[in-house]
N, C-alpha and C positions, 0 to 999 in steps of 0.2 A: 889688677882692677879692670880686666879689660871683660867688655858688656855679659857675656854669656858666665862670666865667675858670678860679678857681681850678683845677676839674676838664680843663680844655681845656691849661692850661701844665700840669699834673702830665702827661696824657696825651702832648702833643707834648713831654715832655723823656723819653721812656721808662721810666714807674715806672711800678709795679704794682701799689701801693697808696699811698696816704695815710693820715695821724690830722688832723683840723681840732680842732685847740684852741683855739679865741676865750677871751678872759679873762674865769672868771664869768659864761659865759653859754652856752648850747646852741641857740637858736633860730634858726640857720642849718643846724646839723647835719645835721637831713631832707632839706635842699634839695639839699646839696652830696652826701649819700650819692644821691638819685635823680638829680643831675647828673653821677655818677661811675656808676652803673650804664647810663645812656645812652651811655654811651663808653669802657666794659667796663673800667673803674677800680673795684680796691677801694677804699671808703672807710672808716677803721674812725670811730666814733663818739668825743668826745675834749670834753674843757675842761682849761683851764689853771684852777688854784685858787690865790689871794691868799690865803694863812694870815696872821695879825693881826700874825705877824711879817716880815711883804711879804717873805716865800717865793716861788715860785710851784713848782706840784707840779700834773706835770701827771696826768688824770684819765681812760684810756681805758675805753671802757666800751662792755658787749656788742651795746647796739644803739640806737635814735633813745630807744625808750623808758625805757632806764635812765637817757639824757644830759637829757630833758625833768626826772624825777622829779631826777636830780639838783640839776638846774641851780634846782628851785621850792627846795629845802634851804641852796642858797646863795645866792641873793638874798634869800633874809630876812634871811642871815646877815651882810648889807651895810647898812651905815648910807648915808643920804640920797640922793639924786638926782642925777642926771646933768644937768649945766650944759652944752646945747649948743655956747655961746659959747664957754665952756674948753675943752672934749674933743670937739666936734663931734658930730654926730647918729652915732646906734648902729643900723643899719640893718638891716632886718630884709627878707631878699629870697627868693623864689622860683628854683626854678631856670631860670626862663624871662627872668632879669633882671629881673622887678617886682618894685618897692620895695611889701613888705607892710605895713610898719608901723614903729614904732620903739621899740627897749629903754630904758624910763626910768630903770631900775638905774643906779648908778654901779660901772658897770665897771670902771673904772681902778683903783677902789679896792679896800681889803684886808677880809676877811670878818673876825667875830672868831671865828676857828676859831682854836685853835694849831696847827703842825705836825701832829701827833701825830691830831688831832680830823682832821685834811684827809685825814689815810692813812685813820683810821678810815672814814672816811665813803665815801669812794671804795672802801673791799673792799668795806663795805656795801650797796653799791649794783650788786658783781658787778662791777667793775670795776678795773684795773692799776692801780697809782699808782706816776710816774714822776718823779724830782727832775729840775728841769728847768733846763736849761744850768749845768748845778754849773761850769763852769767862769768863769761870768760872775761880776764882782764884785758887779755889783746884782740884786739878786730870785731868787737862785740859794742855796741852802742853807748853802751854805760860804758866800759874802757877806756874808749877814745872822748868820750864826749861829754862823761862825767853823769848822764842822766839822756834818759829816751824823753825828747822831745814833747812837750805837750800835744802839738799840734800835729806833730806827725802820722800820718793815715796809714797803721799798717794793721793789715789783721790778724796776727798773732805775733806771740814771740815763742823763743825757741829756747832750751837748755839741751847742755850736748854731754856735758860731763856729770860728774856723780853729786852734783846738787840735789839735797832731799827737793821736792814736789813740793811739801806742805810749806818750807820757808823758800822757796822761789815764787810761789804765789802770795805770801804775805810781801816779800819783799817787791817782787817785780811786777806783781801783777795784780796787785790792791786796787784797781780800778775793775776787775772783772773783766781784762782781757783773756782770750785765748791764749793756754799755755801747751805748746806740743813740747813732745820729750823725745830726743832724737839720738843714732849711733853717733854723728860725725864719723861714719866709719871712711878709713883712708887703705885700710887692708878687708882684704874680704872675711877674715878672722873678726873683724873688732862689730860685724854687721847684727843687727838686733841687738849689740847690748845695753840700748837703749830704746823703747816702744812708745809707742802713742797707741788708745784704744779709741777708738772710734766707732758710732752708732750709724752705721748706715748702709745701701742697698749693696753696695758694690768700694772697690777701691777706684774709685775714678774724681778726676777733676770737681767733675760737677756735685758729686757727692762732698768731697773734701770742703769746696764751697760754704754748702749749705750746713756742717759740720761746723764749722769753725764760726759760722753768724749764730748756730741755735734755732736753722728754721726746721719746716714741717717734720717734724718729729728726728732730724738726724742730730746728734752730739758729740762733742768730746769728749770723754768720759773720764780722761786722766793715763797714766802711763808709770813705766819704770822701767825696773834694769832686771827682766827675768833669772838672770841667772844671781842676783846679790839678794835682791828683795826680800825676806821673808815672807811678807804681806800677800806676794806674790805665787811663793810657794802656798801661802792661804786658798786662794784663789784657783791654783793647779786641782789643790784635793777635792776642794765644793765642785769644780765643775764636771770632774771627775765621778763625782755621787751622782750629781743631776743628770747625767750621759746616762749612769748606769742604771737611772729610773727612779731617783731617791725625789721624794717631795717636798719636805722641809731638812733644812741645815744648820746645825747651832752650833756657832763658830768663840770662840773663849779664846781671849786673850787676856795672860796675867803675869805682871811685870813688878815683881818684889823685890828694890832693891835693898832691903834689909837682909833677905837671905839673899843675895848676889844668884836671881834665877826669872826667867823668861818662860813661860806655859804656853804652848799653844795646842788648843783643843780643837778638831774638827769633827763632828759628829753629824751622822745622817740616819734617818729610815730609810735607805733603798735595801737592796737584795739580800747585802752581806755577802760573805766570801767565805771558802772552805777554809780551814789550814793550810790545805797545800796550796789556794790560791793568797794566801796572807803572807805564805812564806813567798812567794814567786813574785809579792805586789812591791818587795824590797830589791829587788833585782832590777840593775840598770837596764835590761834589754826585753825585760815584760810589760807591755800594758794593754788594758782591756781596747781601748778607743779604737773606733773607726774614722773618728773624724780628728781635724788638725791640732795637732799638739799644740799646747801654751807653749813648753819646752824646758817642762821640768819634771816632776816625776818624786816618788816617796824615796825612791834611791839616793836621789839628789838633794832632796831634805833632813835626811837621813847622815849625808857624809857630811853638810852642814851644822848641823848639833855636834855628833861628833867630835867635829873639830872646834866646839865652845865648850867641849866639857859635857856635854849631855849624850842624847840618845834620841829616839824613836822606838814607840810601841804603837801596833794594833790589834785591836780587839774587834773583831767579829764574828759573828753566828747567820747564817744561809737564812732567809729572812729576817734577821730580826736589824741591819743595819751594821753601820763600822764607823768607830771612833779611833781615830789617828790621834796622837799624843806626843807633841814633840816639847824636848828641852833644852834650855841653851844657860849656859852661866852670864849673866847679864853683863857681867863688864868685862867677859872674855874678850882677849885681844885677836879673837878670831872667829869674834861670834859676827853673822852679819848685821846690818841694817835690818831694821822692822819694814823700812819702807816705806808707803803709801796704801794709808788703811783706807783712802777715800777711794783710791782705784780701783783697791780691790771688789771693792763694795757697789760703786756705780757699776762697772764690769757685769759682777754675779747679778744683779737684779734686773738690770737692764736687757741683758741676755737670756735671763729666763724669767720671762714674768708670770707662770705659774706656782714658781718656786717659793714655798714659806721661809724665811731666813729669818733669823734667831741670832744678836750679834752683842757681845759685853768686850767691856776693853777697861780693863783694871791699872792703873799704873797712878804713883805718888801718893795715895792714900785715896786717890777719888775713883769713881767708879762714872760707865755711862753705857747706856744700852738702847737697841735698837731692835723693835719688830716691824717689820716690814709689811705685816697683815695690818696690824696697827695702824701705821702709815700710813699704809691705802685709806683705812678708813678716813682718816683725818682730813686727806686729798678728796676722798670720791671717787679714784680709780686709779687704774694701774702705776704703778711706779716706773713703768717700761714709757708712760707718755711725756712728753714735752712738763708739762706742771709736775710730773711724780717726780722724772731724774731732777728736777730744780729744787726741789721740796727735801726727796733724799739728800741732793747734795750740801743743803741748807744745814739738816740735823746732823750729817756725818762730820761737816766742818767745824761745825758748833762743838760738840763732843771733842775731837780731836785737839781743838784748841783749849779747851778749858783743861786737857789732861794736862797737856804742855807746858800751859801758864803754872802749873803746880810742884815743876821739878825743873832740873838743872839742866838747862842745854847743853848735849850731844852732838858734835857737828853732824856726826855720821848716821848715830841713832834716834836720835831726840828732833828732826828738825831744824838744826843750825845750819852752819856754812863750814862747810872741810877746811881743814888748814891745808895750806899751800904749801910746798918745801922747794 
């Protein structure tokens, strides 16, 4: 995990920015922000904070210099040293891969901050304080402390692990806070496999900010886990049409568990494709784009059905448009996650507000649909402004949950909570 991997696997898995949180310490932060501007990654400035109640909360902050001043405020705040033999060396590196030196602090451990003193210290310092993986049992707010604080001033929370979105926001964030979705990566292997989508001019502090409050037209839009998601894989093909010049997109989702099967339709008016380009759009090593990958691809949705018992077909003709058709055995033991239909959805509209989207989602016997030309009307204007993503995300919530309430929870696909083992 030393600064230049890090920044090399964010960049080769297509993200736009990063936050490095090391716990309790910041003196890698410089490396890996000039490691990420060498390879045109934002990186925002970050520590994770040990509160005396082994919390962790995490700490982003505007820039190297507010993360250094921080970082001398809580290593005082740490009692005794760092036992290499226990915890291994704390490495302190360049972005050129040399080993600079090494953190004697005991990192691992907890500051004697309380909560409360961690938020304080963190505005203090001009920087976000975010509760981090509230849905973990250990070191996560809820965990140690049973319930996040009424009165506690943080401006988001965080999930790091494969908690669905739709019942981490019923559960943790029913007041309409800020919910990011994060890797926790600890290996440079495990980075993106968790995303936050974000509306805004650039990957920088100041933008992430104004992201996370809702102001002048920037947002959170929602997130997931690219490579599990189906919803996601949704998302991969529409943007894919809309790249390649398609106008409107009519996206069908259909979930019949009486014949034990999962549909998903994607359909557009752009270009269409020959044969020999329909046979090559299956191939893990072809694709049309110029611009950055999601980081998934019809290959990859393709080995996914598959492996639930289904398939992958597309049907296209040289103008006249291409409809992708994927199937899954719905209670295959190796079918994925649906995901996060509301990501997918803010995502695609919000990023292309020319685009006509056309969206049904069939499952439990109820039906609910979504036009987006529609919408606009009902708003007054774009669905890409500050009133339209709020309005959107009002009908996609609505919908999503009334399917839910009609059928049996899923930990993994329905919106529940995973079992633990």
């Amino acid at each position: 995990m030393h600064p230049s991997a890090v920044a090399s696997a964010a960049r080769d898995r297509g993200l736009d920015g990063i936050a490095v949180c090391d716990h309790n310490a910041a003196g890698n932060v410089g490396a890996l922000m000039r490691a990420g501007r060498r390879l045109g990654l934002g990186v925002v400035a970050g520590m994770e904070i040990t509160s005396a109640e082994e919390a962790h909360v995490q700490a982003l902050l505007p820039d190297e210099a507010a993360a250094l001043a921080l970082e001398g405020r809580v290593q005082a705040a740490l009692p005794g040293r760092n036992d290499p033999e226990a915890f291994g060396l704390q490495v302190l590196a360049d972005e050129n891969e040399l080993v600079l030196g090494y953190d004697e602090h005991f990192l691992a451990g907890a500051t004697v901050w309380s909560v409360e003193q961690v938020v304080a210290e963190i505005h203090a310092a001009g920087g976000l304080a975010v509760a981090a993986h509230v849905d973990r049992e250990t070191f996560g707010l809820i965990g140690q402390l049973g319930a996040i604080p009424e009165r506690l001033a943080l401006d988001a929370l965080e999930v790091a692990s494969h908690t669905p979105l739709a019942w981490a926001r019923r559960t943790f964030a029913s007041g309409g806070q800020a919910l990011l979705c994060s890797s926790d990566a600890h290996q440079p292997q495990d980075i993106a496999r968790g995303v936050s989508f974000l509306r805004m001019e650039g990957p920088s502090f100041a933008e992430l900010r104004a992201a996370l409050a809702g102001r002048d037209g920037r947002a959170l839009l929602g997130g997931g886990w690219p490579m599990e998601d189906l919803a996601l894989h949704v998302l991969d093909i529409a943007q894919n049409a809309v790249e390649a010049g398609a106008r409107s997109v009519e996206i069908d989702l259909r979930e019949d568990s009486a014949t034990d099967a999962l549909v998903i339709e994607v359909g557009d008016d752009g270009p269409g494709m020959s044969p020999d380009m329909v046979d090559q759009a299956l191939d893990p090593f072809f694709t049309t784009r110029t611009t950055r990958k999601v980081g998934l691809g019809l290959s990859l949705l393709a080995q996914a059905a598959r492996a639930a018992g289904g398939d992958v077909t597309v049907e296209s003709r040289e103008g006249r448009g291409t409809t992708v058709r994927a199937t899954f055995g719905h209670r295959h033991v190796d079918r994925q996650p649906l995901g996060d239909v509301e990501s997918t959805l803010m995502v695609l509209l919000a990023a292309n507000p020319g685009v006509a989207v056309s969206f049904r989602h069939q499952a439990h016997g109820r039906e609910w649909r979504l036009d987006s030309r529609r919408l606009e009307e009902e708003v007054g204007g774009p669905l890409a402004s500050p009133q339209g993503l709020a309005a959107l995300r009002a009908v996609v919530r609505a919908g999503e949950q009334w399917l839910a309430e009609a059928g049996p929870i899923d930990a993994r696909r329905a919106g529940g909570r995973p079992c633990r083992g």
